[in-house]
Biopython code that builds the backbone (N, CA, C, O; Angstrom):
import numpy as np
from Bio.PDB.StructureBuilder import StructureBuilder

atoms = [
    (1, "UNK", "N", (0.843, -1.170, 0.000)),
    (1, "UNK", "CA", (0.000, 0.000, 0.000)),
    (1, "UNK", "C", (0.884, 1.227, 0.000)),
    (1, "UNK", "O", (1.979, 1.336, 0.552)),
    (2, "UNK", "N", (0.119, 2.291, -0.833)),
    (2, "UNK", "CA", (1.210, 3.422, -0.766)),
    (2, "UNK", "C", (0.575, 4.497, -1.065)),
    (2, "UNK", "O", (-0.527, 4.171, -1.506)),
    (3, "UNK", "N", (0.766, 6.151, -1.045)),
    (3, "UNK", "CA", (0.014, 6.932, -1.366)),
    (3, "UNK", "C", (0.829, 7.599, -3.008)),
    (3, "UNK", "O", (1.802, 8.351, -2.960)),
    (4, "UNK", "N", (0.320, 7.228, -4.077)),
    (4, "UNK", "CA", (1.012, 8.038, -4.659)),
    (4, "UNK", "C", (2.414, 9.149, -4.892)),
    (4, "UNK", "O", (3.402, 8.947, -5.598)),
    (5, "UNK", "N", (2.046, 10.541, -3.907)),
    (5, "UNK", "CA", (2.892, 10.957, -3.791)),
    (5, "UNK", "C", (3.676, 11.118, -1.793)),
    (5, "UNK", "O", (4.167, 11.950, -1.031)),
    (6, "UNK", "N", (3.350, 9.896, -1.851)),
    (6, "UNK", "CA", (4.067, 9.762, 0.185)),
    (6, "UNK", "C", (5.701, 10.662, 0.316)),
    (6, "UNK", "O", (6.790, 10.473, -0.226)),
    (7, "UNK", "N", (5.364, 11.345, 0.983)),
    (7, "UNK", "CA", (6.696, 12.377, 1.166)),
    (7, "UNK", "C", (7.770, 11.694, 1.470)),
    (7, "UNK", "O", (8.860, 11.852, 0.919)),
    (8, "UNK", "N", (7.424, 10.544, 2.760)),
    (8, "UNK", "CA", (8.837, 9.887, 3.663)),
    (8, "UNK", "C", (9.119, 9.536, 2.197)),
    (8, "UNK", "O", (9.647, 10.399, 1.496)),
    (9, "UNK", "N", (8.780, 8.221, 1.624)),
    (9, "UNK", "CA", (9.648, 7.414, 0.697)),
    (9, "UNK", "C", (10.404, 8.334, -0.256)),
    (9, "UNK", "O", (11.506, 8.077, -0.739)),
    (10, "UNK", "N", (9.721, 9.381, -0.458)),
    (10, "UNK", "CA", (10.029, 9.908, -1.528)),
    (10, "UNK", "C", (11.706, 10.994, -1.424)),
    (10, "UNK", "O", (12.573, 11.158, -2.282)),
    (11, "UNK", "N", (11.596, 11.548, -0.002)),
    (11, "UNK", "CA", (12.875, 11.797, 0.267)),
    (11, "UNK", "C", (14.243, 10.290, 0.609)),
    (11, "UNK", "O", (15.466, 10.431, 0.607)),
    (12, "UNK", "N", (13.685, 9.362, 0.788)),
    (12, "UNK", "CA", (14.293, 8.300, 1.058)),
    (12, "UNK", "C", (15.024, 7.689, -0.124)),
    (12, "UNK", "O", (16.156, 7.207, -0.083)),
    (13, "UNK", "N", (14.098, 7.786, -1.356)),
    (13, "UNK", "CA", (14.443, 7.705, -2.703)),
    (13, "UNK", "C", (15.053, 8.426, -3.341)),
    (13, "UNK", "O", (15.476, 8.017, -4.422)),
    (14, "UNK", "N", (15.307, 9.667, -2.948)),
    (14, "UNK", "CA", (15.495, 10.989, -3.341)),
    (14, "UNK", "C", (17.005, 10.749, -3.789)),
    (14, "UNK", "O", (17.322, 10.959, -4.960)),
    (15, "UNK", "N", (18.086, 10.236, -2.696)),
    (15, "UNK", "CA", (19.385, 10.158, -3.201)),
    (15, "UNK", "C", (19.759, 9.274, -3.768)),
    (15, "UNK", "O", (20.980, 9.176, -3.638)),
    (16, "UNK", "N", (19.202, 8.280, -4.566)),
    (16, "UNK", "CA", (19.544, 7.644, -5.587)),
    (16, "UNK", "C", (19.033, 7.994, -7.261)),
    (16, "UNK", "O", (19.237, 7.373, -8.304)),
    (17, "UNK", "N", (18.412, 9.062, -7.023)),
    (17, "UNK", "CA", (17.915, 9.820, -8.460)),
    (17, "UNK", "C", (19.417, 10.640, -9.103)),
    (17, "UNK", "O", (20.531, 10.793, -8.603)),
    (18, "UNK", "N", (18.839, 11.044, -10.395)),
    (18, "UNK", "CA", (19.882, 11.297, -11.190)),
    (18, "UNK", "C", (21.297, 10.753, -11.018)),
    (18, "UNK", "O", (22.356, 11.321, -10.751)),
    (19, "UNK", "N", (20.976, 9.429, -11.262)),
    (19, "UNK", "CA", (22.463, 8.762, -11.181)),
    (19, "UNK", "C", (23.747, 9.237, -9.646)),
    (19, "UNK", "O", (24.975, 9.287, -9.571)),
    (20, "UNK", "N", (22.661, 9.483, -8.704)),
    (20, "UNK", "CA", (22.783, 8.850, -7.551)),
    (20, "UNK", "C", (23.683, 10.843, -7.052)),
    (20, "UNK", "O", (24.416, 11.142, -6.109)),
    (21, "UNK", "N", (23.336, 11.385, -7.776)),
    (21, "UNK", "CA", (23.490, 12.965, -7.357)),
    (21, "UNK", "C", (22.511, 13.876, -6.480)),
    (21, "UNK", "O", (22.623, 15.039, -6.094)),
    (22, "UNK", "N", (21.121, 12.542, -6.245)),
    (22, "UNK", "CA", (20.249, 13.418, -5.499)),
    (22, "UNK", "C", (19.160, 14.191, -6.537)),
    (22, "UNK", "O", (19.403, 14.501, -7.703)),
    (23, "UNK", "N", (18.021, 14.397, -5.879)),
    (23, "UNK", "CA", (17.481, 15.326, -6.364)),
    (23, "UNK", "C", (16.980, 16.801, -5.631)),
    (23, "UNK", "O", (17.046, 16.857, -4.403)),
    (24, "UNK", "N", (16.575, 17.762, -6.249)),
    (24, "UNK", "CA", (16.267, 18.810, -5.874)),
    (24, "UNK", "C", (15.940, 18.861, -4.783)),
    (24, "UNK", "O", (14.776, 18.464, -4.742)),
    (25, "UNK", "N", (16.462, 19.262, -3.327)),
    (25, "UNK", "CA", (15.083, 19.846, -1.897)),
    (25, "UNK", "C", (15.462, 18.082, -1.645)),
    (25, "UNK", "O", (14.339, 17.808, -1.221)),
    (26, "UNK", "N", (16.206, 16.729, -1.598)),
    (26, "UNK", "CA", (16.137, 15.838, -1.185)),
    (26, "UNK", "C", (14.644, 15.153, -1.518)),
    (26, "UNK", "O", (14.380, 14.110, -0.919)),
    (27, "UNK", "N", (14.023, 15.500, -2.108)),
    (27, "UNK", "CA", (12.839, 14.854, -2.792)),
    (27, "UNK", "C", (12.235, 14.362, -4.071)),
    (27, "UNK", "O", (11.492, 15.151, -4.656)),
    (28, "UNK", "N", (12.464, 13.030, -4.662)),
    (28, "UNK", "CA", (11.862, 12.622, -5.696)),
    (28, "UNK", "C", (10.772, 13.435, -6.084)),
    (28, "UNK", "O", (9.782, 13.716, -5.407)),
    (29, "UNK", "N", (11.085, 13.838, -7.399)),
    (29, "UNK", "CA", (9.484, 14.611, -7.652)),
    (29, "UNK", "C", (8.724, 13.326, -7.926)),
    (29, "UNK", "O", (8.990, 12.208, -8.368)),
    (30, "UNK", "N", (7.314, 14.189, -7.318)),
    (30, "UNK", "CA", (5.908, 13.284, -7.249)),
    (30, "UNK", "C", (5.560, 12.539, -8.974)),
    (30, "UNK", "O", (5.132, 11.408, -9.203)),
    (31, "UNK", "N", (5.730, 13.053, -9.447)),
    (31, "UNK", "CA", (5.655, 12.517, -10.812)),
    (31, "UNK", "C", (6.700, 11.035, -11.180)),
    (31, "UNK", "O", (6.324, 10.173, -11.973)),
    (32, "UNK", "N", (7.575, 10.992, -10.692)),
    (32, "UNK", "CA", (8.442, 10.212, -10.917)),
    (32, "UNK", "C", (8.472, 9.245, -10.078)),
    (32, "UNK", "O", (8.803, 8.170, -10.577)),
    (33, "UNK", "N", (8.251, 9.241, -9.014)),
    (33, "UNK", "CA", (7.544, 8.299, -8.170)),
    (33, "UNK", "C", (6.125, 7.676, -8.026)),
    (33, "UNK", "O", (5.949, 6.639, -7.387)),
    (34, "UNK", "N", (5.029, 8.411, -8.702)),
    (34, "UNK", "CA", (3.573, 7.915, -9.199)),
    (34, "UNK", "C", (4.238, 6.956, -9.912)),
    (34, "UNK", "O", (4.290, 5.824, -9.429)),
    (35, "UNK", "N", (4.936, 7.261, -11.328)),
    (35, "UNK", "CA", (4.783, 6.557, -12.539)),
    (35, "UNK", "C", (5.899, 5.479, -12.045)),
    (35, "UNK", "O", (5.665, 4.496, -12.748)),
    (36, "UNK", "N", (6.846, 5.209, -11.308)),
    (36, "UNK", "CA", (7.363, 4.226, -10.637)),
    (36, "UNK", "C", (6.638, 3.256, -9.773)),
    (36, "UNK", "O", (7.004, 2.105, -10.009)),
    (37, "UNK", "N", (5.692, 3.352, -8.812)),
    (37, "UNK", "CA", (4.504, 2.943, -8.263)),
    (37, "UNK", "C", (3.615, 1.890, -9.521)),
    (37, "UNK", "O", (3.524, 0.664, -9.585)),
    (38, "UNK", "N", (2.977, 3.125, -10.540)),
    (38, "UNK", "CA", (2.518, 2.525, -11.459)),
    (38, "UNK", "C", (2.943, 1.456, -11.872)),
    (38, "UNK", "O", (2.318, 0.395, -11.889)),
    (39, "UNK", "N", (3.983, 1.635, -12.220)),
    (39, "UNK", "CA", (4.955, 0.495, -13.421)),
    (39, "UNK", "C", (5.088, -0.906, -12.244)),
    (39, "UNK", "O", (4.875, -2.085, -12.526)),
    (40, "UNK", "N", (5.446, -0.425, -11.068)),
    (40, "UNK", "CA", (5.587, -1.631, -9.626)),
    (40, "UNK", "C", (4.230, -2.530, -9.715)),
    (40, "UNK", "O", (4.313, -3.750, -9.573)),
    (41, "UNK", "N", (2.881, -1.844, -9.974)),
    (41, "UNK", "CA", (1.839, -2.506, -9.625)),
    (41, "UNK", "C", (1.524, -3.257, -11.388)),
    (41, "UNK", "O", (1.256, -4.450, -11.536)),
    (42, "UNK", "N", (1.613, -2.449, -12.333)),
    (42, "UNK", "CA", (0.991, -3.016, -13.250)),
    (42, "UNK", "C", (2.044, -3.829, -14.252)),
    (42, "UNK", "O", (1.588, -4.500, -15.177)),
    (43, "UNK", "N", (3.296, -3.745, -14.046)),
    (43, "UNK", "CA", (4.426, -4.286, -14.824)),
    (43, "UNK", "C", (4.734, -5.651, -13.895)),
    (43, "UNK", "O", (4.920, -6.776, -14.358)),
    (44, "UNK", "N", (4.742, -5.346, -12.715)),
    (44, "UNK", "CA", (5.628, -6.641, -11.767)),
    (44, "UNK", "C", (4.501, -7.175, -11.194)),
    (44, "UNK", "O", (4.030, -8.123, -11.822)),
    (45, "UNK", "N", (3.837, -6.805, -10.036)),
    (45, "UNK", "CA", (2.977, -7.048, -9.368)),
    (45, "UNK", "C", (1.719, -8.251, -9.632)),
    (45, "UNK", "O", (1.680, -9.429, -9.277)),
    (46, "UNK", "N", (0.593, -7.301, -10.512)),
    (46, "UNK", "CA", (-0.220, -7.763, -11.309)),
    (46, "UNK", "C", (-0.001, -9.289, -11.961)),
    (46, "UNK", "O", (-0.467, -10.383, -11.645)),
    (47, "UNK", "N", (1.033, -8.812, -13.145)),
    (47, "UNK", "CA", (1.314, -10.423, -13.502)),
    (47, "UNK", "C", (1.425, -11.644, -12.359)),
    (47, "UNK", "O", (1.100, -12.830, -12.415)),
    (48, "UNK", "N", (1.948, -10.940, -11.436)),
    (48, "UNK", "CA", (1.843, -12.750, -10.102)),
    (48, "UNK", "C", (0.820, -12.486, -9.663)),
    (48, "UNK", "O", (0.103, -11.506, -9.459)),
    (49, "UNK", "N", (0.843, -13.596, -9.530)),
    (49, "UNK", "CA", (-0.665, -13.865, -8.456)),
    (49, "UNK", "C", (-0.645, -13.710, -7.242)),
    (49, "UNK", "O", (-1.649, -13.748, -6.531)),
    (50, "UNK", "N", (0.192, -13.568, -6.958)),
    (50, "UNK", "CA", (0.399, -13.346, -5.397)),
    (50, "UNK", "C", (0.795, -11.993, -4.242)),
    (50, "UNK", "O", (1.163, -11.911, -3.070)),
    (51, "UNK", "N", (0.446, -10.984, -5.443)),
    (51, "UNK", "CA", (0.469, -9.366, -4.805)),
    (51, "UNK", "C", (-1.041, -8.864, -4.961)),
    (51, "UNK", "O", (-1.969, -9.205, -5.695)),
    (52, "UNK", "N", (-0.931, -8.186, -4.247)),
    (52, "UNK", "CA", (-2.146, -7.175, -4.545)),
    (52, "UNK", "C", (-1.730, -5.755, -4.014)),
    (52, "UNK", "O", (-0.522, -5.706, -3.783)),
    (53, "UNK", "N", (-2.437, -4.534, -3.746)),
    (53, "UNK", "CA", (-2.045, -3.469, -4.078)),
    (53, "UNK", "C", (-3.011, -2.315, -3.864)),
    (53, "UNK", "O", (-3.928, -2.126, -4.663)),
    (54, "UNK", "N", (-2.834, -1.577, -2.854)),
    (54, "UNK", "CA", (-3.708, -0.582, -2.197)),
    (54, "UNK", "C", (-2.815, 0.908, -2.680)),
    (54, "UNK", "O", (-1.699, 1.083, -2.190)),
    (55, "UNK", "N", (-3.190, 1.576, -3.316)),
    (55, "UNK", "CA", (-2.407, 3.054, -3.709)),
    (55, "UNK", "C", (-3.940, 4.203, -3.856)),
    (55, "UNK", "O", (-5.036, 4.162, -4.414)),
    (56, "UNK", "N", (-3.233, 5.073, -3.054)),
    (56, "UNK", "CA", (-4.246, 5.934, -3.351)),
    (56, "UNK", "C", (-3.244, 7.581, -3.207)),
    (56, "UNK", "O", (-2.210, 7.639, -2.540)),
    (57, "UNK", "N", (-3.765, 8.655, -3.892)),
    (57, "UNK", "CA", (-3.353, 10.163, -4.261)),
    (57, "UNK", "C", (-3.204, 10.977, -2.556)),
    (57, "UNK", "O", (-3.891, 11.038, -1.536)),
    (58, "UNK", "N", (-2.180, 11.381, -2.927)),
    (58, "UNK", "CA", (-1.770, 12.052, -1.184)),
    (58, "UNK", "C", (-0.862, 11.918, -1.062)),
    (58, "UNK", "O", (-0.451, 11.051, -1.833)),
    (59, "UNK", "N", (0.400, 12.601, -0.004)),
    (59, "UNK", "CA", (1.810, 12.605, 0.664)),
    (59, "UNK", "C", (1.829, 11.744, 1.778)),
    (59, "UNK", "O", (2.813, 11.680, 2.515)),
    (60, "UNK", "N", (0.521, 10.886, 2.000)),
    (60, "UNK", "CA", (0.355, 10.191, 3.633)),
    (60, "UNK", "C", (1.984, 8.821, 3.324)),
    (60, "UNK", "O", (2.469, 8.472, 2.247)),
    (61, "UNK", "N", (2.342, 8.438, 4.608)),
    (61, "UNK", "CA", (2.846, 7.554, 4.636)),
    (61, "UNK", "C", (2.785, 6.053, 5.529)),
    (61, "UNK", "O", (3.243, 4.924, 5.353)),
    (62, "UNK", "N", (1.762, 6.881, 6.815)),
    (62, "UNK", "CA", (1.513, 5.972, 7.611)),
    (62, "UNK", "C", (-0.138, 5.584, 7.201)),
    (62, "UNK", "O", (-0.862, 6.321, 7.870)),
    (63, "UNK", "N", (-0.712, 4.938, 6.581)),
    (63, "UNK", "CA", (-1.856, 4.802, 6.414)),
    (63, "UNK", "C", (-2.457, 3.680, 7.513)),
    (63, "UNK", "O", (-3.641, 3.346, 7.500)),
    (64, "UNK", "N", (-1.691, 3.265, 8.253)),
    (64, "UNK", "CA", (-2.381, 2.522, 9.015)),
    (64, "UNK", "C", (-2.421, 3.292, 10.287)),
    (64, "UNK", "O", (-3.260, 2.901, 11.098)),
    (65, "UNK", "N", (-1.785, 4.168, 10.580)),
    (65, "UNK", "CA", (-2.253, 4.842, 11.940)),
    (65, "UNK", "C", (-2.939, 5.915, 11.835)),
    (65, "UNK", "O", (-3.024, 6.575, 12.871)),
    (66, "UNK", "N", (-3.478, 6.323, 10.890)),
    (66, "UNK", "CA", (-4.592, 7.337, 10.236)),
    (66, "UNK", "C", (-5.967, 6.706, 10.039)),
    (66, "UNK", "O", (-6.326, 5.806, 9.279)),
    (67, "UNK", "N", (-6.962, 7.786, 11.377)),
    (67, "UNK", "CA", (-8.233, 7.067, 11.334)),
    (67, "UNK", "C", (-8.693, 7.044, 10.073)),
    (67, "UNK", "O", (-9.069, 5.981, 9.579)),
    (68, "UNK", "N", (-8.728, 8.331, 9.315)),
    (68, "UNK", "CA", (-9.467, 8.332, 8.330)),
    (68, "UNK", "C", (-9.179, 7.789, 7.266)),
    (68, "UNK", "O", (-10.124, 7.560, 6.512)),
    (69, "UNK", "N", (-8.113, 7.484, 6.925)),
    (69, "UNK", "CA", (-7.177, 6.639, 5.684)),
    (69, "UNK", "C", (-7.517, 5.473, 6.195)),
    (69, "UNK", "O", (-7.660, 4.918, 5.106)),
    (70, "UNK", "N", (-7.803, 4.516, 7.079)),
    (70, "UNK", "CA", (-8.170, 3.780, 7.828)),
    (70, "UNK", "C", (-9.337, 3.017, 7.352)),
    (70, "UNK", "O", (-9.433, 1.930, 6.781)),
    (71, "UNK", "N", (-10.472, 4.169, 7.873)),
    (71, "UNK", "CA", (-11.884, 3.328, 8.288)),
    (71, "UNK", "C", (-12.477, 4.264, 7.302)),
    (71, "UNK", "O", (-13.453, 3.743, 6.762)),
    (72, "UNK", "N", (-12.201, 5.602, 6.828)),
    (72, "UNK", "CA", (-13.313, 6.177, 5.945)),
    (72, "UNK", "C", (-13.046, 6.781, 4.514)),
    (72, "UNK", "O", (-13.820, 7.410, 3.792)),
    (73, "UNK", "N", (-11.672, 6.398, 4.297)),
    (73, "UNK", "CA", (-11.747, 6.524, 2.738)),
    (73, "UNK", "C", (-11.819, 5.504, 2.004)),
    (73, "UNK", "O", (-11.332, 4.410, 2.291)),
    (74, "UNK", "N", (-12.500, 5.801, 0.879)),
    (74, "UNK", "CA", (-12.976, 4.898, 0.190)),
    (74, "UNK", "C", (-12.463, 4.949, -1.248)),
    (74, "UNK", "O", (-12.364, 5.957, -1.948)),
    (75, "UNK", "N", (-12.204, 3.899, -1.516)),
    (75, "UNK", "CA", (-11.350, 3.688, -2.869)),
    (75, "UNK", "C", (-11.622, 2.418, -3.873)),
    (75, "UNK", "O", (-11.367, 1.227, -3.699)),
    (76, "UNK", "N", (-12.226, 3.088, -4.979)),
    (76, "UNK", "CA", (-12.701, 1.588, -5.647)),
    (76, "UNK", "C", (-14.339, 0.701, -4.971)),
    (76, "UNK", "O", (-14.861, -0.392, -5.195)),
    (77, "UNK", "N", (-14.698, 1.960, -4.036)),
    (77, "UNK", "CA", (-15.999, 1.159, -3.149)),
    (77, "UNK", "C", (-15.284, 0.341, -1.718)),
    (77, "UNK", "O", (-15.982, -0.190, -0.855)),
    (78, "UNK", "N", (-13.986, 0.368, -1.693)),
    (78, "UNK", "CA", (-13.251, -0.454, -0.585)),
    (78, "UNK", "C", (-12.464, 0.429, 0.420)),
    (78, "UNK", "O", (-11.648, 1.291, 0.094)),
    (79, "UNK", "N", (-12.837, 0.080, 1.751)),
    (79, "UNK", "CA", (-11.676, 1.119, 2.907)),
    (79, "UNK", "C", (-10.443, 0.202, 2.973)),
    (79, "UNK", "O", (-10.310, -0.961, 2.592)),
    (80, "UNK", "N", (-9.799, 0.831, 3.413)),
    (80, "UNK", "CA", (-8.445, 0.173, 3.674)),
    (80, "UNK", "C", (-8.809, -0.974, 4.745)),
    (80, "UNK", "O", (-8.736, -2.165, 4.443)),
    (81, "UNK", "N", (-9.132, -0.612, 5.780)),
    (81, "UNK", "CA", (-9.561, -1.884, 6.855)),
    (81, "UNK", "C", (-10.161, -3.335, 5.827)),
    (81, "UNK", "O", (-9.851, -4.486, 6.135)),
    (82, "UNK", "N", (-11.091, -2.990, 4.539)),
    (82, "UNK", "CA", (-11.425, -4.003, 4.245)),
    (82, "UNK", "C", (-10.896, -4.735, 3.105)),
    (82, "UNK", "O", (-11.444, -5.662, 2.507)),
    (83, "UNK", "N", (-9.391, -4.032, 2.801)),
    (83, "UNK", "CA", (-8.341, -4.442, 1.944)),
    (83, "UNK", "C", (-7.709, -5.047, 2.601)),
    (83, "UNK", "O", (-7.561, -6.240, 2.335)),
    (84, "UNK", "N", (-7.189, -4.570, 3.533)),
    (84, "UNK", "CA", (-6.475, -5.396, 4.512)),
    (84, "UNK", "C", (-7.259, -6.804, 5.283)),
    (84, "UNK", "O", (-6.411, -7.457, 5.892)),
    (85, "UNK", "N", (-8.525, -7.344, 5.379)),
    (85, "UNK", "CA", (-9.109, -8.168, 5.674)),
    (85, "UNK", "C", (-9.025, -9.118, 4.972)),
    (85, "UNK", "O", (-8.743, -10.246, 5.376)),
    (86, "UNK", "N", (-9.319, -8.727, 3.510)),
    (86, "UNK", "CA", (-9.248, -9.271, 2.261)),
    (86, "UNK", "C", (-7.971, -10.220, 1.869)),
    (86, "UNK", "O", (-7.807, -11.419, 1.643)),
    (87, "UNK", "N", (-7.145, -9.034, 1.909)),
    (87, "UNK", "CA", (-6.005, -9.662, 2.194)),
    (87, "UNK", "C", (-5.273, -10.905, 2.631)),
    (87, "UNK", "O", (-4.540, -11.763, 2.138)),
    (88, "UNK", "N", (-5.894, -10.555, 3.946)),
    (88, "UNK", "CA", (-5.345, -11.783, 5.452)),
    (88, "UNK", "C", (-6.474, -13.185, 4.867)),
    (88, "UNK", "O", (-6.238, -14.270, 5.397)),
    (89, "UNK", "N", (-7.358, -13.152, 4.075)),
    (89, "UNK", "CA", (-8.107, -14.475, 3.709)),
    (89, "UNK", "C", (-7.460, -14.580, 2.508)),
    (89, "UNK", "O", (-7.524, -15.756, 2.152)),
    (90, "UNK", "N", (-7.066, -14.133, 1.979)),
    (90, "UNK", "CA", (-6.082, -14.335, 0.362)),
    (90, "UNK", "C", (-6.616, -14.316, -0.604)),
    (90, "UNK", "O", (-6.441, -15.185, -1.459)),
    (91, "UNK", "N", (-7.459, -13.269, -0.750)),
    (91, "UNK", "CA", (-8.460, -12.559, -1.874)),
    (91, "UNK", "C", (-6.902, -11.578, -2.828)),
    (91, "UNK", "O", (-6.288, -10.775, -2.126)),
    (92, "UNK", "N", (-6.623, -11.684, -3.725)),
    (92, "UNK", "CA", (-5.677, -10.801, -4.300)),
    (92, "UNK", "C", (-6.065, -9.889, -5.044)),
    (92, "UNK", "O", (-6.494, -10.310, -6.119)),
    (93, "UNK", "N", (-6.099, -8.565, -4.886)),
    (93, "UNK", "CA", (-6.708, -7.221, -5.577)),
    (93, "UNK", "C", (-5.899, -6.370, -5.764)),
    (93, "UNK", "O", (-4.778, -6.391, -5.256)),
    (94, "UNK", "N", (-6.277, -5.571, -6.440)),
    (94, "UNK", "CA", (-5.486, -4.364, -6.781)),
    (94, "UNK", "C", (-6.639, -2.903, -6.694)),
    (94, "UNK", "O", (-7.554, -2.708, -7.495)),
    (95, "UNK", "N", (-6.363, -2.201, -5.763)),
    (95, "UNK", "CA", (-7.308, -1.278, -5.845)),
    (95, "UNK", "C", (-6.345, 0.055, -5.534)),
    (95, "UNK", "O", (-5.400, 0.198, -4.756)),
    (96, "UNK", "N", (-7.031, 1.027, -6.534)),
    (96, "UNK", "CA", (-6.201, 2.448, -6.447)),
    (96, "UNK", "C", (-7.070, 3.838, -6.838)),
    (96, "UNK", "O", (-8.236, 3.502, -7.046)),
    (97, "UNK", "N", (-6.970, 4.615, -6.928)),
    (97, "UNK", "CA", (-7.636, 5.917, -7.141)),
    (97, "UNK", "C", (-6.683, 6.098, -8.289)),
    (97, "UNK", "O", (-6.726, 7.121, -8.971)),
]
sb = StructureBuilder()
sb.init_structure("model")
sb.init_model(0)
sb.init_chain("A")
sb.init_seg("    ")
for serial, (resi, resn, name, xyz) in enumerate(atoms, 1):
    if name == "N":
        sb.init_residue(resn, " ", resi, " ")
    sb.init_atom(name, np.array(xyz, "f"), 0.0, 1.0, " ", f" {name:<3s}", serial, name[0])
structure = sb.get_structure()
């Protein structure tokens, strides 16, 4: 699970961009990390059977200690609590905004 543009990872990632010179402000731009995400879920992921895949639009990083990322956003008709349920019985999905 991931938010699109999640700030932590994205400074974390940050110094291995441009051939490992860093990028601007220590932060992957958001663009370059969506379409990395993307390519993770629909290039690698997808093809096995054995991932699935919660992404949704935002800088959040902790989505599990966030009530509302939690129990009341809704994505695809699904909250995170009931991706994660899904999950733990071995339903394999891919759901994203």
């Amino acid at each position: 699970m991931s938010a699109y543009e999640d700030a932590t990872s994205r400074f974390f990632l940050s110094f291995g961009f441009n051939n490992c010179q860093g990028a601007p402000g220590n932060q992957l731009p958001a663009d370059v990390f969506r379409r990395g995400l993307v390519n993770l879920r629909d290039d690698i992921l997808k093809p096995k059977s054995t991932w699935s895949s919660f992404m949704i639009n935002g800088t959040s990083h902790t989505m599990l200690a966030d009530d509302f990322l939690f129990y009341e956003k809704e994505v695809e008709g699904m909250y995170l609590y009931e991706w994660i349920q899904k999950l733990m019985d071995g339903e394999i999905m891919h759901v994203s905004e």
